[in-house]
C-alpha beads as a LAMMPS data file, in Angstrom:
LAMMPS data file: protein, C-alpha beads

185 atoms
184 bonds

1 atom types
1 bond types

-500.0 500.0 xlo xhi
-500.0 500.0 ylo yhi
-500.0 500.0 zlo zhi

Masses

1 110.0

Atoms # bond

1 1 1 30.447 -408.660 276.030
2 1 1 32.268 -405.908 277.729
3 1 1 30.132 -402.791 279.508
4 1 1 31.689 -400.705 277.106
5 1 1 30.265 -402.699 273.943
6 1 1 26.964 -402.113 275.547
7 1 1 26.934 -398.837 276.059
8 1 1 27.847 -398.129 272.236
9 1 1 25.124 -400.508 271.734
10 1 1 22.591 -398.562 273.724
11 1 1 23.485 -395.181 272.193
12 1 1 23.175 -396.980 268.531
13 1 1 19.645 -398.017 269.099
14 1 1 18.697 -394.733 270.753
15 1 1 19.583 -392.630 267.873
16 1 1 16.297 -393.229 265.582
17 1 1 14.667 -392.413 268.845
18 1 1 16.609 -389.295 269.704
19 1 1 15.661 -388.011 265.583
20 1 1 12.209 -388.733 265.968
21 1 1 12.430 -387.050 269.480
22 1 1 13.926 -383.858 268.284
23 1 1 10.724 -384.261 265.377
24 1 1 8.375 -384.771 268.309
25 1 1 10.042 -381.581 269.798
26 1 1 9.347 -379.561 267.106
27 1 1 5.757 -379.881 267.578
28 1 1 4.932 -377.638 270.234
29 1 1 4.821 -374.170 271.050
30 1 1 6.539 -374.537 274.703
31 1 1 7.841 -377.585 275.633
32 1 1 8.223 -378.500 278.932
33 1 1 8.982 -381.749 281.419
34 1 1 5.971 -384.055 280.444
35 1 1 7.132 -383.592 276.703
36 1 1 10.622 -384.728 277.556
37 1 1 8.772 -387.357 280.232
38 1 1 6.514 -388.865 277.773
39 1 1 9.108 -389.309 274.785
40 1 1 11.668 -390.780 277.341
41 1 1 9.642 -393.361 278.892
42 1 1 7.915 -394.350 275.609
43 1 1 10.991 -394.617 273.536
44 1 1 13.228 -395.976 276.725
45 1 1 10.495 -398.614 277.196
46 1 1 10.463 -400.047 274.134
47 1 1 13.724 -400.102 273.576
48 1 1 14.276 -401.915 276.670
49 1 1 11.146 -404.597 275.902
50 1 1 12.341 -405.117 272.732
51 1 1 15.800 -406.673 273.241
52 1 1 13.832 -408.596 276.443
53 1 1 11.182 -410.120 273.874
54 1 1 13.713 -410.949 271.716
55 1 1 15.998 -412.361 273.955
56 1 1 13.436 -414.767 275.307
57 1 1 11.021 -415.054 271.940
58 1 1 13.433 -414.837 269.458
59 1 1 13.836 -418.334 267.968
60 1 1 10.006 -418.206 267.128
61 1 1 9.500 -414.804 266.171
62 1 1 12.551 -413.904 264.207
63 1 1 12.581 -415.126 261.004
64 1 1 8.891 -413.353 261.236
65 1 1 10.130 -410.068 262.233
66 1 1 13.547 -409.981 260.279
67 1 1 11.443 -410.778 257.166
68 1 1 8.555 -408.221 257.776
69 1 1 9.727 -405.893 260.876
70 1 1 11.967 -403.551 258.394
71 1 1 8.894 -403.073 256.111
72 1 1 6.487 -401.980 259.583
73 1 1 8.834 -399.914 260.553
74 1 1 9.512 -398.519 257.015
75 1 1 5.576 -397.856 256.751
76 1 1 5.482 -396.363 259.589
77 1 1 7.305 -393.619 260.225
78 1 1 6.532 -392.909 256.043
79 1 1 3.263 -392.036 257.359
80 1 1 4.355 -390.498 260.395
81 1 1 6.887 -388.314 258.349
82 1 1 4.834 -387.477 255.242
83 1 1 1.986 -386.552 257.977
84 1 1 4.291 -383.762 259.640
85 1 1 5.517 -382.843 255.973
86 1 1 2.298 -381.953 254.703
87 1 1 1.106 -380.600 258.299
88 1 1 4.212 -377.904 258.247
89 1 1 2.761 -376.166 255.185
90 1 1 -1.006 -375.561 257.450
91 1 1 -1.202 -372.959 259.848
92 1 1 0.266 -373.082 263.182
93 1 1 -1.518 -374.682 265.949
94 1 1 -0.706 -376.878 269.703
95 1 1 -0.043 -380.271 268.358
96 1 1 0.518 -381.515 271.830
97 1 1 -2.256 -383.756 270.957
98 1 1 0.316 -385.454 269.335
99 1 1 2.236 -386.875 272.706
100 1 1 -0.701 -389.180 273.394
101 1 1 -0.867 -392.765 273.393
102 1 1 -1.974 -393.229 269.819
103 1 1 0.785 -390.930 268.585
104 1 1 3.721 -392.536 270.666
105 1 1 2.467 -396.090 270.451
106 1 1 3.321 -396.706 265.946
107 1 1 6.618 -394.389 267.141
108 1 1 8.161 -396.588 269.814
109 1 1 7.551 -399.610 267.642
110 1 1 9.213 -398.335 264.225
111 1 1 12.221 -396.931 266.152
112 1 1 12.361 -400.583 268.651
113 1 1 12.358 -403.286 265.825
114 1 1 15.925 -403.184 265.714
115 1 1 16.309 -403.929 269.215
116 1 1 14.519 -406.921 268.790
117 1 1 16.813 -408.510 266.677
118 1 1 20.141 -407.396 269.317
119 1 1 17.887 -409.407 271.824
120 1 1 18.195 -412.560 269.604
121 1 1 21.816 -411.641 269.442
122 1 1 21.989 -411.423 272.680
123 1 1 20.575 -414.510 273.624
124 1 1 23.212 -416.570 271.757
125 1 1 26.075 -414.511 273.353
126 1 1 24.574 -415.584 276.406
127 1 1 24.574 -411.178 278.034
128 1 1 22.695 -411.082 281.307
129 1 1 19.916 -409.902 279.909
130 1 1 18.758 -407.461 282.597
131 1 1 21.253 -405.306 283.057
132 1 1 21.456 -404.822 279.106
133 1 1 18.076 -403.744 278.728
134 1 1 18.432 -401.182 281.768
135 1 1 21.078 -400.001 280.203
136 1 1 19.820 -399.599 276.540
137 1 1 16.570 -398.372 278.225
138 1 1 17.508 -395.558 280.446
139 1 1 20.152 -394.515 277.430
140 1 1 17.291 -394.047 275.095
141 1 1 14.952 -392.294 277.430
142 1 1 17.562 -389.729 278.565
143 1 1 18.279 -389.239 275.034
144 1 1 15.172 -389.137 273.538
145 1 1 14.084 -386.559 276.264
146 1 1 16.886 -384.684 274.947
147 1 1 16.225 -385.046 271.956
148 1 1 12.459 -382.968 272.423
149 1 1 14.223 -380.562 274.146
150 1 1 17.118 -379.710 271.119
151 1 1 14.132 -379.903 269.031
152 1 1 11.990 -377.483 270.901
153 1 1 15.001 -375.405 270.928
154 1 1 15.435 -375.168 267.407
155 1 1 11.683 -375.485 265.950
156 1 1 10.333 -372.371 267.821
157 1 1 12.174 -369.850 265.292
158 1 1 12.076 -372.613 262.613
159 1 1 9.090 -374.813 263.170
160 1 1 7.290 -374.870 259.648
161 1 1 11.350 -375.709 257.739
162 1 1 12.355 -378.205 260.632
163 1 1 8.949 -379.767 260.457
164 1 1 9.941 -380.376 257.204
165 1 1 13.090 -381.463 257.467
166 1 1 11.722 -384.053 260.804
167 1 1 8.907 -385.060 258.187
168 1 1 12.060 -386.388 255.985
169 1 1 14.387 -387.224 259.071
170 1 1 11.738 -389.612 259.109
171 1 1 11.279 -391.094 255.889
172 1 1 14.620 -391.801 255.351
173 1 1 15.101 -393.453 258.599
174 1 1 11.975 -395.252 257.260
175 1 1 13.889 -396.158 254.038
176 1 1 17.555 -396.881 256.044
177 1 1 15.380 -399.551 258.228
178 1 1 13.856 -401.038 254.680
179 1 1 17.183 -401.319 252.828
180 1 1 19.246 -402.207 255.612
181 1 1 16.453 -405.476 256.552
182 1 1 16.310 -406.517 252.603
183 1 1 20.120 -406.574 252.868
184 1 1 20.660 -403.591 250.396
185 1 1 23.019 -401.411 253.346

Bonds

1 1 1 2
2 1 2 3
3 1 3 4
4 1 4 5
5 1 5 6
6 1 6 7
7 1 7 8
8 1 8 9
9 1 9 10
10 1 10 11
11 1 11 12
12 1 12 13
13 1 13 14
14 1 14 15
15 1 15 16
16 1 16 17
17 1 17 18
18 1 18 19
19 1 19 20
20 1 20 21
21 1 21 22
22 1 22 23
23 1 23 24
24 1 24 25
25 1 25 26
26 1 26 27
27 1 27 28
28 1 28 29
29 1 29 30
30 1 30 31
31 1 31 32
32 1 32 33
33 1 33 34
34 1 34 35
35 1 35 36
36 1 36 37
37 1 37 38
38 1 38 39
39 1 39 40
40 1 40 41
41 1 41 42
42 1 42 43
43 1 43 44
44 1 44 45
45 1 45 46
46 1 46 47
47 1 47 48
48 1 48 49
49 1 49 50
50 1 50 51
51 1 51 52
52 1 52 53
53 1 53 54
54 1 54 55
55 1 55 56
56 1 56 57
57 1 57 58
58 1 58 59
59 1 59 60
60 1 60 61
61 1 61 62
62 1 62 63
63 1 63 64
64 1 64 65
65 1 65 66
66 1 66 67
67 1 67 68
68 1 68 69
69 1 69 70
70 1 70 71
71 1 71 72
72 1 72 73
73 1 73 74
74 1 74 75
75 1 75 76
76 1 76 77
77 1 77 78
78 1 78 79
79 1 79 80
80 1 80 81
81 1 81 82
82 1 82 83
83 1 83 84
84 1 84 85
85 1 85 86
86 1 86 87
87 1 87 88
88 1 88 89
89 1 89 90
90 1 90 91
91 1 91 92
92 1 92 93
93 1 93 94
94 1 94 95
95 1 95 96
96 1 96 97
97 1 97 98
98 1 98 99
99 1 99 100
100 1 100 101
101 1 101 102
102 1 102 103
103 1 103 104
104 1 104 105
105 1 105 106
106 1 106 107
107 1 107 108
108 1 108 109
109 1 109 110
110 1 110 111
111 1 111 112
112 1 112 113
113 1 113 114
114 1 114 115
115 1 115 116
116 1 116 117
117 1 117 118
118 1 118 119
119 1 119 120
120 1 120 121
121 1 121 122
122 1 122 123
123 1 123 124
124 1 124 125
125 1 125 126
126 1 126 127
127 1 127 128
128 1 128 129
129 1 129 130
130 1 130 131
131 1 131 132
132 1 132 133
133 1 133 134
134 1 134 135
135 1 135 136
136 1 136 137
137 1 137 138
138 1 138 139
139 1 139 140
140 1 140 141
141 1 141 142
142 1 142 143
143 1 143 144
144 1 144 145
145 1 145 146
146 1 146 147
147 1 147 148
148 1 148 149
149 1 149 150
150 1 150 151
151 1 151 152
152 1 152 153
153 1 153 154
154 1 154 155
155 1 155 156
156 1 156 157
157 1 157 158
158 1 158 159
159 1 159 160
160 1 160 161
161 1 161 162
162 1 162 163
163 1 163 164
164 1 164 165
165 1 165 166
166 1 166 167
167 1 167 168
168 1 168 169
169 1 169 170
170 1 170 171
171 1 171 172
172 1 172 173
173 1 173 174
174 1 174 175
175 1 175 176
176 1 176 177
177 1 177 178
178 1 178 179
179 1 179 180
180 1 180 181
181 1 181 182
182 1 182 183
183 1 183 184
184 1 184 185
């Protein structure tokens, strides 16, 4: 596997992290460097553990996860989005609440399970595992953090309609992780 295959493979598992992190963007008044900080290293972590775990766990764990990891991730960020859906018709208020553990934590995993499975992958191509997940780490942390700021940048004028449109950014990428694991995409 060439560097260049890599790469395209690190920017294709950051993307449901850089949506949800222009989503987690549009949830506060004035974002600033922790926002970006927090998103990057939670997103960027688990999208580096997740190829690692699979890469070294996978022949136990992924029948397990291929049958049932689309449907977590699928519940999860349906809750997550329908959550900010309903939240952008309340009144406005600091949700940077929302950038704590127990927000991040159901986040990281929905938008990781993929990499899991590319860390099987990996293991039967035989990629030096280590520099892959640095790669596809640091990708999706710069990204993500990114991502919070084009989403600060847009939600301040247009925070209750992009909150909206996040809450369903995040459904669907609920629904493309479902159909694509059954085998439907």
């Amino acid at each position: 596997m060439t560097l260049f295959d890599l790469i395209l493979i690190a920017i294709s598992l950051s993307m449901d992290a850089f949506a949800v992190s222009i989503c987690k963007g549009l949830s506060v008044r004035r974002v600033n460097f922790r926002h970006a900080l927090t998103c990057g290293l939670w997103f960027g972590g688990f999208q580096a553990l997740m190829p690692a775990l699979g890469y070294f766990l996978g022949d136990r764990f992924s029948s397990l996860l291929t049958r049932f990891g689309p449907w977590i991730a699928f519940l999860l960020l349906t809750i997550i989005g329908t959550n900010m859906f309903k939240e952008s018709f309340g009144q406005e208020e600091s949700l940077d609440d929302d950038y704590s553990a127990k927000a991040m934590l159901p986040l990281a995993i929905a938008t990781s399970i993929d990499a899991f499975a590319v860390g099987v992958s990996f293991a039967a191509m035989q990629v030096q595992i280590l520099p892959a997940v640095a790669l596809i780490g640091c990708t999706t942390c710069l990204l993500s953090a990114l991502g919070v700021k084009v989403g600060a940048l847009f939600g301040d004028k247009y925070r209750a309609p992009a909150e909206r449109v996040g809450g369903i950014v995040l459904i669907l990428i609920g629904l493309k992780t479902l159909f694509s694991g059954l085998g439907i995409l």
